[in-house]
N, C-alpha and C positions, 0 to 999 in steps of 0.2 A: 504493500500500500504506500509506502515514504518514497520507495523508489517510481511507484506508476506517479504519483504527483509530482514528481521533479519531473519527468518526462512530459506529462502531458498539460502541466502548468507553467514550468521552467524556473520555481523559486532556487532560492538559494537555498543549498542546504540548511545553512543557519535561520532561515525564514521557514523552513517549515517546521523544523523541530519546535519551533517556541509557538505552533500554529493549537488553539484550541478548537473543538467541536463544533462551540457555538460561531467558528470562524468559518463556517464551512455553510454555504446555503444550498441544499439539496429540494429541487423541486418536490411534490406531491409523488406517490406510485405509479400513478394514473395517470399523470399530466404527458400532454403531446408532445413537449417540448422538455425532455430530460439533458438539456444542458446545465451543469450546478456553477456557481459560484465560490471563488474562495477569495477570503480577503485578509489580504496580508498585509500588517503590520507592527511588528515586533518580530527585532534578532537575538538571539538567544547565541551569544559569541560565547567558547568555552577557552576562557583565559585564565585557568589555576585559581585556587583559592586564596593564596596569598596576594592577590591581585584586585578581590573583590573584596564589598563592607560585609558583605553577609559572610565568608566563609564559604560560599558556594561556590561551585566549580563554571557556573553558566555567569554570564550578566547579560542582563534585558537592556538593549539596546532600542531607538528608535529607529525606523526603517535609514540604509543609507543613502545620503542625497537629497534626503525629502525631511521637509520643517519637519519640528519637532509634532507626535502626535498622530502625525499625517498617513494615510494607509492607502492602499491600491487593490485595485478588483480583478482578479484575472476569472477568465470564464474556463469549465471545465469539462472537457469532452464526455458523452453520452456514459463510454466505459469507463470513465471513470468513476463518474457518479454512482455505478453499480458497485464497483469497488468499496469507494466510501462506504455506502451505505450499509452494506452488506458488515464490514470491518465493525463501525461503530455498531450496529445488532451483537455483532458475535462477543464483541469486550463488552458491551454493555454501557455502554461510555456516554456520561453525561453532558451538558451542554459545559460547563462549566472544567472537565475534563482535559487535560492535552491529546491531541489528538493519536499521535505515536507518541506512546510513552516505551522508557525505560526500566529501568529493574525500579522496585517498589512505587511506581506511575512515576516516576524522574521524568527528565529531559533526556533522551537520548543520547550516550557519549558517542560522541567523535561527530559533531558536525561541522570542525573544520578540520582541513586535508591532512594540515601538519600532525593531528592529537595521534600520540605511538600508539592506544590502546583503545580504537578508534571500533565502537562494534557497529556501526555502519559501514566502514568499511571493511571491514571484516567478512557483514553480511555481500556486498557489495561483489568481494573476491571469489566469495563459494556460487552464488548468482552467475557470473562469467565462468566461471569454473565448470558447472552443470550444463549450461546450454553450448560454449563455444569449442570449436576443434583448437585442440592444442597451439596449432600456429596462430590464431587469431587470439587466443589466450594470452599468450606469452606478446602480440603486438600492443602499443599504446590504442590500439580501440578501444573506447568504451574502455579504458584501464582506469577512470578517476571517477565517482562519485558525482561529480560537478560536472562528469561527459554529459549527463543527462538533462541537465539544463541546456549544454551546450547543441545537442542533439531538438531539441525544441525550438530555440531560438533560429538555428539555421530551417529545420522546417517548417516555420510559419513565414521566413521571409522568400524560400523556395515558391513556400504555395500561394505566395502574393499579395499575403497580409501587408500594408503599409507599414512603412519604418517606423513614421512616428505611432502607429498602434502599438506595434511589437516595444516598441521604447516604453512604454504607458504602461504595458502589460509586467514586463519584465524588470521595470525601475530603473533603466539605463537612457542616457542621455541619447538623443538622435545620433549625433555624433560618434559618442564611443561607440554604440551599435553599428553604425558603417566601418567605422573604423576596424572594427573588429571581425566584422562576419562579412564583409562585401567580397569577398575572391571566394566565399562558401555559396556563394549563391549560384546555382546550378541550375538548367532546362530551361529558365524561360524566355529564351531568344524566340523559338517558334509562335509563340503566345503572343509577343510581342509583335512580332513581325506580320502578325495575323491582325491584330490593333492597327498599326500603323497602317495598314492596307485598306481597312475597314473606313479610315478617315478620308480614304478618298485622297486621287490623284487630281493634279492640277485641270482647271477647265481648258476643254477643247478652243484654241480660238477661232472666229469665226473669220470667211472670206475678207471681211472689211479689215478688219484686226491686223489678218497675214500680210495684207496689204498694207497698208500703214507700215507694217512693221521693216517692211519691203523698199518702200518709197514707192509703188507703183499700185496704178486704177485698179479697184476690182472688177473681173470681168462682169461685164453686165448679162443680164440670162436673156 
């Protein structure tokens, strides 16, 4: 479930670990339209205990880049919404609840890359490990946690979602988002070229036109 929502919403890991229940807006059973909501804002950065007031090993941060306070909505694809739903029935998990919890309902360890004892990515390792062949294992595919976000943002900008959406969606500036992902964007030259076509070629000009354009009479009929 931590891993299908970094894919098919593309938070950061640290945003979704600190993400609770009632953060999550799952349509009706019934409803026609089973796309969910999640709204993100709070990072839950794990910087040692001797780093925070509390003792804790996490600090709640505010989203980064964005005033203090401030949160962002990403929408959530059909399956995932099944996901969720289904997840939160089976824990039983209240609105007020963290969404993935850790041992005794904690925060999740390791939601950032560097943490050595990191059981997301841990889980993250035996996940690739199960599905991929050996050589694709041992490549940097899909080798980092954070590939999964990265794997989203490049396909919403593939399939033609606008940069400034994907920016909005994701908490990244216009900017760093091109800057980042524009050589990953792939296929859609034929789309394009089918657009620019659709706009229409220059007008035909007419006898009088050619003429003029000529310096001589148009033939008379």
């Amino acid at each position: 479930m931590f891993f299908a929502t970094l894919y098919y919403c593309g938070p950061r890991p640290e945003e979704a670990v600190a993400m609770c229940v009632a953060d999550v807006r799952l349509p009706a059973v019934d409803a026609a339209d089973q796309w969910c909501e999640l709204v993100i804002h709070t990072v839950a950065l794990e910087v040692g205990k001797q780093w925070t007031d509390t003792g804790e090993i996490h600090e709640r941060r505010d989203l980064k880049g964005r005033a203090e306070g401030d949160t962002r909505t990403v929408p959530g694809h059909p399956a995932l919404t099944r996901v969720l739903r289904q997840h939160i029935e089976d824990e039983r998990l209240k609105p007020g609840d963290l969404l993935f919890q850790g041992e005794n309902g904690g925060i999740l360890a390791g939601s950032v890359i560097r943490h050595p004892s990191s059981v997301i990515r841990h889980a993250w390792r035996g996940a690739r490990q199960a599905v991929l062949p050996s050589h694709a294992f041992d490549s940097p595919t899909g080798k980092r946690v954070y590939d999964n976000r990265h794997t989203r943002l490049t396909k919403w900008l593939n399939d033609g979602i606008p940069a400034a959406q994907v920016a909005e969606w994701v908490g990244n500036s216009v900017p760093v988002l091109l800057a980042t992902y524009a050589r990953w964007i792939d296929g859609q030259l034929p789309d394009l070229k089918r657009r620019l076509e659709a706009a229409g070629d220059l007008p035909k000009p007419s006898d009088e036109q050619r003429a003029d354009s000529l310096g001589t009479a148009p033939k008379m009929p």
